[in-house]
C-alpha positions in Angstrom: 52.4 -71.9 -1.7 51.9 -70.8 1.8 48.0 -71.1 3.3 45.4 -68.9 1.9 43.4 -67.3 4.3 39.6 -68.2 4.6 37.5 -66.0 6.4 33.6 -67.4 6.2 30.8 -67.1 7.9 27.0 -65.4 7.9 27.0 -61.4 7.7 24.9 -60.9 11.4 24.4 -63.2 14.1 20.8 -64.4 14.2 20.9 -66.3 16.9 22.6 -69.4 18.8 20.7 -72.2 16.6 20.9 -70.7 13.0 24.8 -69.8 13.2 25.2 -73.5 14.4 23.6 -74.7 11.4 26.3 -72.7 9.0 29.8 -73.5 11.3 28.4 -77.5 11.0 28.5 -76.4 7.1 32.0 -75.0 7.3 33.7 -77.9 9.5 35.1 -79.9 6.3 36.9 -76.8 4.4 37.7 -75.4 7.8 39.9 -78.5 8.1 41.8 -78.1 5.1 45.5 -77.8 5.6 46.0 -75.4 2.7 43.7 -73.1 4.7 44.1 -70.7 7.4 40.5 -70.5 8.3 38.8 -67.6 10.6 34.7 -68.1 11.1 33.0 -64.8 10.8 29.8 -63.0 12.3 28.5 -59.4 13.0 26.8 -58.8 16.2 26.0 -55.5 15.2 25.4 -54.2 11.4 25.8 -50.5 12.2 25.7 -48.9 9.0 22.5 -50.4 7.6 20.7 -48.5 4.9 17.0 -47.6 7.3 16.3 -48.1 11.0 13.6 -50.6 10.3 16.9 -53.0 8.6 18.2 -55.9 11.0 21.1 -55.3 13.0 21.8 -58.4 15.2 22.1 -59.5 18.4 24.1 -57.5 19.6 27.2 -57.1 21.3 26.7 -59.5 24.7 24.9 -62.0 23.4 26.7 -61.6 19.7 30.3 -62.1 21.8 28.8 -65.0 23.6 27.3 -66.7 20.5 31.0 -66.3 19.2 32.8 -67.9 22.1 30.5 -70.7 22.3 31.2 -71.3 18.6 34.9 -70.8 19.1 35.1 -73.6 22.0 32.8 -76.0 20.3 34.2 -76.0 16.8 37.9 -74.8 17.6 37.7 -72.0 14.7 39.5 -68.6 15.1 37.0 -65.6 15.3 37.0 -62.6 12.4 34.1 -59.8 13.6 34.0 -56.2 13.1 33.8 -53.1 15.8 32.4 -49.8 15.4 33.2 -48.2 18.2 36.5 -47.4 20.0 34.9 -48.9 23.6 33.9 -52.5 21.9 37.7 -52.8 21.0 38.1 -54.4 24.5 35.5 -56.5 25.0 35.6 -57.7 21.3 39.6 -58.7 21.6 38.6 -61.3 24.2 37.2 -63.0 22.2 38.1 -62.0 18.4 41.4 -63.0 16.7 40.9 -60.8 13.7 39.5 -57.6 14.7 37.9 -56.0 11.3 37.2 -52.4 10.7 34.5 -51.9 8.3 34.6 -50.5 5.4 32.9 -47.4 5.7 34.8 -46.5 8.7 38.4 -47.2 7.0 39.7 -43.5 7.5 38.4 -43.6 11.3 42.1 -42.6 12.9 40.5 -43.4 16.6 39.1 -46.3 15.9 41.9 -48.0 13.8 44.3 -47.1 16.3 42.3 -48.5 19.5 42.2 -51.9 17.5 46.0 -51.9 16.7 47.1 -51.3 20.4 45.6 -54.8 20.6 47.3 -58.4 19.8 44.8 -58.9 17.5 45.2 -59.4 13.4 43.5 -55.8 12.3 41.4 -56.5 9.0 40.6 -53.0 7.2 37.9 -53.0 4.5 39.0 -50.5 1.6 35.9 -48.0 1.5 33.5 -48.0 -1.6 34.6 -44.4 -1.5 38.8 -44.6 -1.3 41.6 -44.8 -4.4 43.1 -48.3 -3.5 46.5 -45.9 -3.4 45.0 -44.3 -0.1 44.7 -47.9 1.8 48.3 -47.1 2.4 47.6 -44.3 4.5 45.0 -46.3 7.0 47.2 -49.0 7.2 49.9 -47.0 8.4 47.8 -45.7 11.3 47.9 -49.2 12.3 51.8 -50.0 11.5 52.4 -47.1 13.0 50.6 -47.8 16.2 52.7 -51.0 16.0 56.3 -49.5 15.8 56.4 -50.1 12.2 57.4 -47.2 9.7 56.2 -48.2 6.2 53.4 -49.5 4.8 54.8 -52.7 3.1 53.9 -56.1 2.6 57.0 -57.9 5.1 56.2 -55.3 7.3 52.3 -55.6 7.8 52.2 -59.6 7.8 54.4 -59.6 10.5 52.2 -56.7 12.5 49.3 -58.4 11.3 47.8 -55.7 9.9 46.2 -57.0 6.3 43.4 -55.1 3.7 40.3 -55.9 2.0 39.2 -55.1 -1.2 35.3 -54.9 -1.5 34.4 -53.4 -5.0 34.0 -49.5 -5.5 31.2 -47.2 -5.9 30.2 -47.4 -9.6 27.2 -44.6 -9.6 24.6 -45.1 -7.6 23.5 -48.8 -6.5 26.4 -50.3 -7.9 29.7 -51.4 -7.6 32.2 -52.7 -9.7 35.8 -54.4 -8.8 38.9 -52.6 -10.4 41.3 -56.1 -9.9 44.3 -53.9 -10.2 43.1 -52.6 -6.8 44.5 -55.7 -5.6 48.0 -55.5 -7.3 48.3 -52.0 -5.2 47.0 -52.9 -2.2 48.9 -55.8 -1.6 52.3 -53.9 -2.1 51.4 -52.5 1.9 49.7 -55.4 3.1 48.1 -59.4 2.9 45.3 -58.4 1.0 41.7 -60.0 1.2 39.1 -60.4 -1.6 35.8 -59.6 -0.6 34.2 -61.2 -3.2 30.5 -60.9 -1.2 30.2 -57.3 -0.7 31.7 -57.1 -3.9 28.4 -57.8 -5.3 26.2 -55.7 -3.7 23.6 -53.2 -4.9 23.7 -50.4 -2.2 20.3 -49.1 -1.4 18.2 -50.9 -4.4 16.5 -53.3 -2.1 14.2 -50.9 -0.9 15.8 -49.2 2.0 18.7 -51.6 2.3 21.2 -53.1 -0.1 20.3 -55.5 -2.7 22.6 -57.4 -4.6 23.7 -60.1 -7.2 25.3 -63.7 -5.9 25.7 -65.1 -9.4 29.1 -63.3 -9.5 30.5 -63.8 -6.8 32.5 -67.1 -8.2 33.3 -65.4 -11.2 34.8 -62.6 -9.5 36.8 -64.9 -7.2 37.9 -66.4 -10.1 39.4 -63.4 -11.1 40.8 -62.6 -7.9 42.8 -65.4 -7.3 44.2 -65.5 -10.9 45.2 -62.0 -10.2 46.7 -63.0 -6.9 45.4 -62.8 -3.2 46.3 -63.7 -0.1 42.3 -64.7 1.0 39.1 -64.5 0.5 35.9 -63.2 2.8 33.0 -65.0 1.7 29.6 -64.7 3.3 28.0 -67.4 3.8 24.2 -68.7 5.2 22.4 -72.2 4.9 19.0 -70.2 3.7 20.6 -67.2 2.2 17.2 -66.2 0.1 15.5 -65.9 4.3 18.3 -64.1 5.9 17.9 -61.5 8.1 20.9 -59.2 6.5 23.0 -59.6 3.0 21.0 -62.7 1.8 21.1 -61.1 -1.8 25.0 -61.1 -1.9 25.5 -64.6 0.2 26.3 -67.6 -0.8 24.8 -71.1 0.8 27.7 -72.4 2.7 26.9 -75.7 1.3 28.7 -74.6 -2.2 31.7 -73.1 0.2 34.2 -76.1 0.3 33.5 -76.4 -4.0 34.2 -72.5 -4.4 37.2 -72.8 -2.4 38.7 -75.9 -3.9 38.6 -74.1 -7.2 40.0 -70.6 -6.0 42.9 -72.7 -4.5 43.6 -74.2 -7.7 43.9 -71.4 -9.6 46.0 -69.5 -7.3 48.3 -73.1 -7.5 48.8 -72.2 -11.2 49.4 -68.2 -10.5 51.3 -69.5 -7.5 49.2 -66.9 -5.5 51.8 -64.2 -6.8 51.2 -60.8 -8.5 54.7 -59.8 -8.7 56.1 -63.1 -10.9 
C-alpha cells in the first residue's frame, strides 16, 4: 500500500511558542515511513461564526511562524487562502495550498491557486452533493491542461478533495461515507475527520462540537477507503483559541494513526476491490 497522507496540525496559529509545543508533538508519527506527512496551521480563520471569534495571526507573521517551523522540523506546509492576492505570498511558503470549504465553488480563487506548483486541497462544502466536487476540481485540472476529473488524472496534477461532513439541520453535521466512494473516483480524497465533528454555531456565536467521534469516524473512513486524513490537533485543545471543541491532543495523534493505518492494511486502502 502506497503512503497515506497525514495532514496535522492546530486549526489557527496562536503564536511562535504554542505551535512549537504541538510540531515537537508530531515529530515521531511525522517520521513514519508509511506516512506522507504535511504540518498544518491557519493564519487567518476568515469565516468565523461573530467578529468577537479569534482569527490568528495573520498572514505575515502566520507565513513566518510557518517557515520557521518548516526549516526547524523539515515538515511540508498544508494552510489555507482566502483570497486570490494571498495565493502568491502563501505558495512561497505552502506545499499544499487548501481552499476552504465554504469557498469550494469560488472559480477565481481555485483557479489562482492551480496556476501554482502547489498540491491544491479543496474542502467539499457542508452545503455541496459529493457528485458536484467533480465540477470544482475540474476548474483546477482544467487550469492544469487536464480534461477530466479522474483519479490518475488529479494525483498526477495534484489536485486532491476533502470530505468534511454535511449540513445535517441546523448545528449539525453528519458524514455520508459513500461521499468518499464518489469523491475519490475524480481525485485523492482526504477525510476530515475534525471538522467532521463540529456543531456550527452552538457554541455561542462560534462552532461547538464533539471530539469523542472523531476516532470512530476515522475508523470508518479508512475501512471505507481513503487516501488521508486531516486531523486537527493542539496540546491544550479544551484552552484553544479556535476549534478546541472538535481537536484532538496531538499527544493521542501517533496512536490514532497507527490504528487508521492498520485498518486501511486490511481494506488495502481500496474502495474499488
Amino acid at each position: 500500500m502506497k503512503k497515506i497522507i497525514l495532514m496535522a496540525g492546530p486549526c489557527s496559529i496562536e503564536g511562535y511558542d504554542k505551535i512549537k509545543i504541538i510540531a515537537d508533538d508530531l515529530k515521531k508519527i511525522s517520521n513514519n515511513p508509511n506516512i506522507d506527512f504535511y504540518f498544518k496551521a491557519s493564519f487567518d480563520k476568515a469565516n468565523r461564526t461573530s467578529l468577537e471569534n479569534y482569527r490568528g495571526v495573520g498572514i505575515k507573521e502566520g507565513l513566518d511562524i510557518l517557515n520557521s517551523i518548516k526549516k526547524e522540523y523539515g515538515y511540508k506546509i498544508i494552510t489555507d487562502v482566502h483570497e486570490c492576492n494571498q495565493v502568491g505570498i502563501v505558495s512561497e511558503v505552502a506545499d499544499v495550498i487548501q481552499i476552504p470549504a465554504l469557498l469550494c465553488r469560488q472559480t477565481d480563487l481555485i483557479v489562482e491557486v492551480a496556476k501554482t506548483d502547489k498540491i491544491i486541497n479543496i474542502k467539499k462544502g457542508q452545503f455541496l452533493n459529493p457528485l458536484d466536487m467533480q465540477y470544482a476540481l475540474l476548474k483546477a485540472v482544467k487550469t492544469r491542461g487536464g480534461n477530466s476529473a479522474s483519479y490518475d488524472i488529479s494525483e498526477k496534477l495534484k489536485v486532491w478533495a476533502t470530505e468534511r461532513g454535511s449540513s445535517f439541520g441546523y448545528g449539525n453535521l453528519v458524514v455520508d461515507m459513500r461521499s468518499l466512494v464518489i469523491m475519490r473516483k475524480f481525485a485523492p480524497t482526504i477525510f476530515d475527520a475534525t471538522h467532521s465533528v463540529q456543531m456550527p454555531g452552538l457554541g455561542g456565536g462560534k462552532s461547538s462540537g464533539d471530539s469523542s467521534f472523531v476516532f470512530p469516524l476515522a475508523r470508518a473512513a479508512a475501512a471505507v477507503g481513503v487516501d488521508g486524513f486531516f486531523l486537527e490537533t493542539h496540546n491544550d485543545p479544551k484552552n484553544a483559541l479556535s476549534d478546541g471543541a472538535n481537536m484532538i491532543d496531538s499527544k493521542l495523534i501517533e496512536y490514532m494513526v497507527n490504528k487508521l493505518i492498520d485498518i486501511l492494511n486490511i481494506s488495502k486502502g481500496d474502495n474499488n476491490e
